[in-house]
C-alpha positions in Angstrom: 0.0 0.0 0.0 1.4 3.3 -1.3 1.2 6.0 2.1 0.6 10.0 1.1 4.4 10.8 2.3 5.5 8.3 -0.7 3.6 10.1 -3.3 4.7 13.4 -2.2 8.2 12.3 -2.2 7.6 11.0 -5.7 6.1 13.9 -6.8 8.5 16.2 -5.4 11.7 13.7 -7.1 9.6 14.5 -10.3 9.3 17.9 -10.1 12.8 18.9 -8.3 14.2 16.9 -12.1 11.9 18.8 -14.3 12.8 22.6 -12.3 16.1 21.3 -11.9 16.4 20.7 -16.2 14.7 24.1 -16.9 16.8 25.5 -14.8 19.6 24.2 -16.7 18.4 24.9 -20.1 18.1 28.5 -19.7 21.0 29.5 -17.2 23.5 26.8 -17.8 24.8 23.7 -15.3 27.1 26.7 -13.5 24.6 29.0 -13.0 21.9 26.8 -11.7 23.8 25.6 -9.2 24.6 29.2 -8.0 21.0 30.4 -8.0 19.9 28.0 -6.2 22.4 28.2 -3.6 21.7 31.8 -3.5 18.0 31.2 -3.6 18.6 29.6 -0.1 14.8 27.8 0.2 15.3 24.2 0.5 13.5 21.7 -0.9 12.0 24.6 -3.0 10.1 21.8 -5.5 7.5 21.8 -2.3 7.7 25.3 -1.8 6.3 27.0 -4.5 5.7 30.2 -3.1 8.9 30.9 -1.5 10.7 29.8 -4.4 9.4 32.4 -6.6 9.1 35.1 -3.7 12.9 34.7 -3.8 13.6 34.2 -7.2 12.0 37.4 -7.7 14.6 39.1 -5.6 17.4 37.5 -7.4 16.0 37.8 -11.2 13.7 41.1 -10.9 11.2 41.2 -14.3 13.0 38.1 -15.4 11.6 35.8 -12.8 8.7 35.6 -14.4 10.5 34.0 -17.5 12.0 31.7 -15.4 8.9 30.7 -13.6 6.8 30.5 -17.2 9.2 27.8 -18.7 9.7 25.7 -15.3 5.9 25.5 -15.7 5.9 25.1 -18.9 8.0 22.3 -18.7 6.4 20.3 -15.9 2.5 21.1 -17.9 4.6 19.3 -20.5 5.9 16.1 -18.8 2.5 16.0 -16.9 0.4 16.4 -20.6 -1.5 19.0 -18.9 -2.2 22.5 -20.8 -1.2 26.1 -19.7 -3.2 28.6 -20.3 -1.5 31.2 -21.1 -4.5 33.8 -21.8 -4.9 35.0 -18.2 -2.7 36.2 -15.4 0.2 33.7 -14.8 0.7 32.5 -11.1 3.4 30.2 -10.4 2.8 29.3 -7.0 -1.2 28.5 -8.0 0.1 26.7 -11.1 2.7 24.5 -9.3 0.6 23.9 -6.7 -2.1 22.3 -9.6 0.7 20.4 -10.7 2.1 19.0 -7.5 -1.6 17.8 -6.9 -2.5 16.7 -10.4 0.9 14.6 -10.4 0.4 13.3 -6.7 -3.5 12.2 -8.1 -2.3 10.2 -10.7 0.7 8.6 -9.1 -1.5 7.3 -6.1 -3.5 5.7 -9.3 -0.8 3.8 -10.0 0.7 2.4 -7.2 
């Protein structure tokens, strides 16, 4: 039997890779590293909102770029679809994620 703590940790494996690899797609292996050393919020895959409460101190306006391809990319690997005609949130939209992923791996187990 699959406990709640086992999803999440799955969940938060999944999406710590897929930040992690948009992370390093834009920025580089280097700078990844660095901002999220300087980012200072561990275990920011379950922390949505600090995550981008701090990356916006680091990154100013180009958080939000940042934020918009991490989300992109997890939407992706999840075959979910962004809309992209309204105001973009990325703690709300992680937060989707996180529980849309954690739905479907409890499925499966």
């Amino acid at each position: 039997m699959t406990t709640q703590q086992e999803v999440s940790r799955d969940v938060g494996s999944f999406l710590k890779e897929t930040i992690d690899g948009s992370m390093r797609a834009l920025l580089g292996e280097e700078a990844r590293q660095a901002t999220l050393f300087h980012l200072n919020v561990p275990d920011y895959e379950n922390h949505p909102k600090e995550f981008h409460v701090h990356l916006g101190v680091m990154f100013k306006e180009g958080a939000p770029i940042i934020e918009k391809v991490i989300v992109k990319d997890v939407y992706n690997r999840l075959d979910l679809r962004l809309d992209e005609s309204g105001k973009f949130d990325y703690e709300h939209s992680m937060k989707y994620a996180f529980d849309e992923a954690a739905r479907r791996q409890s499925k499966h187990k």
